[in-house]
C-alpha positions in Angstrom: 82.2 103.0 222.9 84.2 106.5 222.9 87.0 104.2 224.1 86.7 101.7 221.1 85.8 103.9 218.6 89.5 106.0 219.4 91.4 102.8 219.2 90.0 102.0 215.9 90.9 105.0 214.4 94.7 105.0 215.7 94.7 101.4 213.9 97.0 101.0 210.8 93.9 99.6 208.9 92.5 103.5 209.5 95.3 105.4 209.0 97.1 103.7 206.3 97.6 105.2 202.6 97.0 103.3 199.8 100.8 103.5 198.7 101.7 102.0 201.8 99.8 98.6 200.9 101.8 98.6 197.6 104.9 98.7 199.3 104.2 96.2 201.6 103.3 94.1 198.6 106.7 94.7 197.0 108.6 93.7 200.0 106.6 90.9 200.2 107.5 90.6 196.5 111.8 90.9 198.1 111.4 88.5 200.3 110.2 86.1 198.4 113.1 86.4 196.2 115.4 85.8 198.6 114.0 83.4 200.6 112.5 81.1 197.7 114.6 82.4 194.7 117.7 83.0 196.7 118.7 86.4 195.0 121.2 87.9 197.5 119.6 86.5 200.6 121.7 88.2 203.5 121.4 91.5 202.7 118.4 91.5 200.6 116.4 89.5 203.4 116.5 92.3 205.6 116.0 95.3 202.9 112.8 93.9 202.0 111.9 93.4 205.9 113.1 97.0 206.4 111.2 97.9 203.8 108.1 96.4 205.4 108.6 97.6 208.6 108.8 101.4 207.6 105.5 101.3 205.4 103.4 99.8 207.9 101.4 102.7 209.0 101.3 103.7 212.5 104.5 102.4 213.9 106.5 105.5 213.1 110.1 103.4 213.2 111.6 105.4 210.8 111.6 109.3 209.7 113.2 110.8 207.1 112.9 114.4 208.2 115.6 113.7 210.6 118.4 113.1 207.8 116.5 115.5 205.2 118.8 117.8 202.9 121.5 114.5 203.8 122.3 115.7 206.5 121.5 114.5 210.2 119.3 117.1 212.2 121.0 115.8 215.6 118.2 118.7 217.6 115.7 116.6 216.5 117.1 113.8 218.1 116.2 115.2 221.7 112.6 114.7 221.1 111.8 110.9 221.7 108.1 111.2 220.2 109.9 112.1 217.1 112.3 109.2 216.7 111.7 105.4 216.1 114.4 102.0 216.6 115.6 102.7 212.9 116.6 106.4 212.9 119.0 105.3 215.5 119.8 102.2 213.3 120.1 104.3 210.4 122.8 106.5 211.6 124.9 104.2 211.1 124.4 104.2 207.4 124.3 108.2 207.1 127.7 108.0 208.8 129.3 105.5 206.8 130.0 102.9 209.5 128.3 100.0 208.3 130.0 100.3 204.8 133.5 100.4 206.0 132.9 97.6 208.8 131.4 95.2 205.8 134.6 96.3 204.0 136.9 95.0 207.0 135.1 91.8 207.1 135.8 91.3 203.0 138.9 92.4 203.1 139.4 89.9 206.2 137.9 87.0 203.6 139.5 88.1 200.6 143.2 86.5 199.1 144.7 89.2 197.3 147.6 86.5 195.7 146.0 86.4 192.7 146.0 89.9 192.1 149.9 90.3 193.7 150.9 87.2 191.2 149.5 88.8 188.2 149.5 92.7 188.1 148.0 92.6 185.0 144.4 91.8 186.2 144.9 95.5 188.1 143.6 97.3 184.8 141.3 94.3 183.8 139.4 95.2 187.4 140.0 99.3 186.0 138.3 98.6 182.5 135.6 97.1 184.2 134.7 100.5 185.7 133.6 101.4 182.3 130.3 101.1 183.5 130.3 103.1 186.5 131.4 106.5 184.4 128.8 105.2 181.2 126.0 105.3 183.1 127.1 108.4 185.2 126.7 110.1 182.0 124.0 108.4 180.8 122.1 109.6 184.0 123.3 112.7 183.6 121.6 113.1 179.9 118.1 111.7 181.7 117.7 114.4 184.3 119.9 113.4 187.2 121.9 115.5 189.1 125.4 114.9 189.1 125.5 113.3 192.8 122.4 111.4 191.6 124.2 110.2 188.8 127.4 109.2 190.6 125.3 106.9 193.1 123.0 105.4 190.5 126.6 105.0 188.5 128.1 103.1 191.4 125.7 100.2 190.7 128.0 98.9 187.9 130.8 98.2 190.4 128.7 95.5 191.2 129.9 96.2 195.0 126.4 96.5 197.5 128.1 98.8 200.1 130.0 100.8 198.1 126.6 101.9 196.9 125.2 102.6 199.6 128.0 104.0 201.1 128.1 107.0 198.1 124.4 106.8 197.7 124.0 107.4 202.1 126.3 110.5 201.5 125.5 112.0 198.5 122.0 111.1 197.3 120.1 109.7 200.5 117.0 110.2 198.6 117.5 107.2 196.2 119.3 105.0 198.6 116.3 102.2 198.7 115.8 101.9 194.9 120.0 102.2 194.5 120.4 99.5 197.1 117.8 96.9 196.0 118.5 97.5 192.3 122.4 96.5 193.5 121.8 94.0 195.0 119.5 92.7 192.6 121.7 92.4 189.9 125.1 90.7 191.8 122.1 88.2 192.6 121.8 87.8 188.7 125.4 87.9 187.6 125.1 84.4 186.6 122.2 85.5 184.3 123.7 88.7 182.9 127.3 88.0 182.3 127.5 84.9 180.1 125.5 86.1 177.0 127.7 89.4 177.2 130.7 87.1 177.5 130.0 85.2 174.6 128.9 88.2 172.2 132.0 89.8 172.4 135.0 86.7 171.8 135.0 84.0 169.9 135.2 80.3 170.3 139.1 80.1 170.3 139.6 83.3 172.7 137.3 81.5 174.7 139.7 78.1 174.9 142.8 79.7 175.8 144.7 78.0 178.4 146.5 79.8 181.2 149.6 78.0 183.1 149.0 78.5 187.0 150.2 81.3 189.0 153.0 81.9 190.6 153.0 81.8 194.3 152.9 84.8 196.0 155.4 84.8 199.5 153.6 85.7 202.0 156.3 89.2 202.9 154.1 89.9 199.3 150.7 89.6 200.9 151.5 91.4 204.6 153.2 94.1 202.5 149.9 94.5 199.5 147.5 96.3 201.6 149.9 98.3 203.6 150.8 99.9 200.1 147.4 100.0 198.5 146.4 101.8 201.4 149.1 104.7 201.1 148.9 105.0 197.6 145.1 105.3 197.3 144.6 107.3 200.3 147.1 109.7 199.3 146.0 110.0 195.9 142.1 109.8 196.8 141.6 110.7 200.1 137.9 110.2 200.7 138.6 106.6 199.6 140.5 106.1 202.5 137.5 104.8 204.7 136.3 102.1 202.4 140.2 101.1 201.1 141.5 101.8 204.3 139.1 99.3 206.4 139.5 97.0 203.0 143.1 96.8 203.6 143.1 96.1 207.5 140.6 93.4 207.2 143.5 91.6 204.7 146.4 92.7 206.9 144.8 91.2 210.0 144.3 87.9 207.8 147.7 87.9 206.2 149.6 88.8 209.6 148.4 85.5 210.9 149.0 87.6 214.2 145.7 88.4 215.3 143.8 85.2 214.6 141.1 86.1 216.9 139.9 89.4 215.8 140.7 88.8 212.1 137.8 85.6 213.2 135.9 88.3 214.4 135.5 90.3 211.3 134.8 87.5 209.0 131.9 86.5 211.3 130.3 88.4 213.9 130.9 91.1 213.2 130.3 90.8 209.5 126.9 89.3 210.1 125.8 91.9 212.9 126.5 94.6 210.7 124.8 93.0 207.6 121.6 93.0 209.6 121.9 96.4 210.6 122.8 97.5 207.6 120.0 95.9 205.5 117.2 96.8 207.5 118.5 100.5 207.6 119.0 101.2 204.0 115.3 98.9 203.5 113.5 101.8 205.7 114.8 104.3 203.4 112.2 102.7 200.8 109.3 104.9 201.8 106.4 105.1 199.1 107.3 108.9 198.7 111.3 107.7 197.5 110.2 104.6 195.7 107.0 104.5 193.8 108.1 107.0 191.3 109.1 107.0 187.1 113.0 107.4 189.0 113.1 104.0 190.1 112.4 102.7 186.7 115.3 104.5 185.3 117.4 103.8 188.3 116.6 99.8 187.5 117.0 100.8 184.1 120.6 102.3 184.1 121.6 99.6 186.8 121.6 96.9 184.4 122.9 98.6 181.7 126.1 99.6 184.2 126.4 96.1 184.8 126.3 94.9 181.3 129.0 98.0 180.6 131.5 97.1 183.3 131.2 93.6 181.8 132.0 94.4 178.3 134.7 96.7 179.8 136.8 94.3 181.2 136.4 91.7 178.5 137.2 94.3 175.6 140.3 95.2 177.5 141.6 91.5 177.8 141.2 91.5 174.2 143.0 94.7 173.4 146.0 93.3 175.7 146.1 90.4 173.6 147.2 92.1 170.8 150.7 92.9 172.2 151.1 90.0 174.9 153.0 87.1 173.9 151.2 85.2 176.5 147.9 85.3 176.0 145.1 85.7 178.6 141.7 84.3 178.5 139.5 87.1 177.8 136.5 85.7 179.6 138.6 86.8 183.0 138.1 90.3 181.8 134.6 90.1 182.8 135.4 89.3 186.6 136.4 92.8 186.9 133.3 93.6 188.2 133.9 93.1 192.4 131.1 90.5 192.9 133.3 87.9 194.9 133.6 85.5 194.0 130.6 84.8 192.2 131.9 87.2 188.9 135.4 85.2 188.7 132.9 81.7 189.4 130.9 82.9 186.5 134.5 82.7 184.2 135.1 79.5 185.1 131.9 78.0 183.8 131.8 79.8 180.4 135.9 78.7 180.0 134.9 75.6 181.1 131.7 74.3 178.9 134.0 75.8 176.1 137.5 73.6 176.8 137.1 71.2 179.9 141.3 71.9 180.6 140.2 75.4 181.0 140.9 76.4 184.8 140.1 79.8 184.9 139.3 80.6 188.4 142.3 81.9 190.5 143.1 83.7 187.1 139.9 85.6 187.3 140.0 86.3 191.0 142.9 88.6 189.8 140.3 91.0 188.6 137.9 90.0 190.5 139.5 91.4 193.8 141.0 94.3 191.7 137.7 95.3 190.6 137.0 96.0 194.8 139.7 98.0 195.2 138.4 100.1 191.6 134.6 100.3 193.0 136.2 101.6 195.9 138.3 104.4 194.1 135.7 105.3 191.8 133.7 105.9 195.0 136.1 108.4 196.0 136.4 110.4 193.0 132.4 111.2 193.1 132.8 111.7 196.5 135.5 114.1 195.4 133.6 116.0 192.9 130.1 116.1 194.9 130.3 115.5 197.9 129.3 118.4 200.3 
């Protein structure tokens, strides 16, 4: 009976704190969302499952007094009763590996032409980083600290590892809230964007035409990233990791000389790093860092960054206007935002529904792609000013 009675009490169902069920429920909650709803399903998938398997009492696979005060207490390490499967995993989040592999793999899937073709669309992808300084501030004025603020800020790039690649260095504490509330909304972009869209043009800014591109040579493309990635690193060098790794994932595609590894990125590794990645930053999502009036706000000023970086871009295409004889479709502005492709997809259909001879897409991958490369230099100027 002594022998029973013992194992009952080491049971989850005896140990467990209320807090822990409601967090189970709310991952439950995730993965219905993407499983059912769809909302981000690869990386959202296994957030909410690493969300569920750090509040299930008892199994001890993740502890967040090894990274506490962000940083990694590497002594602790030695003790093996002390560490579970996703510290380890986790480490590669606190370091800011998994960010700048995901980065290689986009940049390996991403076509810059648009961008090269059309320079202009550089400071349509810049204006939509209105929303990542707006709701710095705005987090600011409701109690953040500035490194909070920066991470919660970073949401409005629209850009899931960027996020979590500031958030991991400069406000570990929020990274579960940051993350899902990221991901979250480029799951919603469809939902968001139009009525913004539509508030700020009219009918007739919303039916301009735009001739097709120019085609970019392809010395153009093989020469892009090489550039982007002297200029930026030079200018911001703790954006080098996430431009840098950006910029060799395109190089490896545009080279056409290293088929196999530039493969690589897109896929396997892409997708073994994703899972990693997700169920890490999902673990972070303890009842202590989540069920608290900060997530509200967090979700909250997530949004509204969103909405912002929106606006931003399409306010900017309108300001253009006013001195370019040819006109731009402002709707591209709102594309800025670097959720590819679904942001410049999301242009397309409001040009379209508005003038059926409106093909808007490769126009709005121009800021669309440009908006990456801006998440990823706003990154570096928080991680400028805050960082340790």
């Amino acid at each position: 009976m002594d022998a029973i009675t013992n194992f009952l009490q080491q049971t989850g169902f005896a140990t467990a704190d209320p807090l822990q069920y409601v967090m189970i429920a709310i991952s439950c909650v995730l993965l219905y969302l993407a499983i059912v709803k769809k909302f981000e399903p690869l990386l959202l998938l296994p957030i909410a499952f690493g969300m569920l398997l750090t509040n299930l009492p008892g199994a001890n696979m993740y502890h967040p007094e090894l990274f506490a005060d962000g940083h990694v207490h590497w002594d602790m390490f030695a003790d093996a009763n002390n560490t579970g499967l996703i510290d380890y995993l986790y480490l590669g989040v606190k370091l800011g590996i998994y960010p700048s592999l995901i980065f290689m793999g986009v940049g390996a899937m991403t076509d810059f032409g648009s961008l090269i073709a059309n320079p202009k669309s550089l400071l349509l992808g810049a204006a939509a980083q209105l929303g990542i300084f707006v709701t710095f501030v705005g987090s600011r004025l409701m109690g953040f600290t500035e490194a909070q603020a920066g991470s919660i800020g970073i949401i409005g790039g629209a850009d899931g590892p960027t996020a979590i690649y500031v958030t991991s260095m400069l406000a570990p504490e929020l990274l579960g809230p940051i993350a899902i509330a990221a991901y979250s909304y480029m799951a919603l972009v469809p939902v968001i964007q139009p009525p913004i869209m539509k508030a700020l043009t009219t009918k007739k800014e919303r039916m301009i035409e735009m001739t097709q591109l120019r085609t970019v040579t392809k010395t153009e493309k093989i020469i892009f990233p090489i550039v982007v990635t002297i200029f930026v690193s030079l200018m911001l060098p703790s954006a080098a990791p996430l431009v840098g790794c950006l910029m060799l994932g395109n190089l490896m595609k545009e080279s056409g000389v290293v088929d196999r590894i530039c493969k690589t990125a897109q896929n396997e590794l892409m997708n073994i790093v994703t899972i990693f990645l997700g169920i890490s930053v999902g673990a972070t999502a303890t009842a202590k860092n989540f069920l608290n009036p900060e997530t509200i706000k967090i979700m909250v000023m997530g949004v509204c960054a969103f909405a912002l970086g929106t606006a931003g871009g399409v306010l900017l295409a309108k300001f253009m206007n006013l001195f370019l004889k040819k006109k731009i479709n402002p709707l591209i502005g709102s594309a800025g935002v670097s959720a590819v492709p679904m942001a410049a997809r999301v242009s397309q259909v409001v040009g379209q529904k508005e003038n059926p001879k409106n093909f808007l897409l490769m126009h709005a991958m121009g800021p669309n792609v440009a908006g990456v490369i801006g998440s990823a230099v706003a990154a570096g100027v928080f991680l400028a000013l805050f960082g340790a």
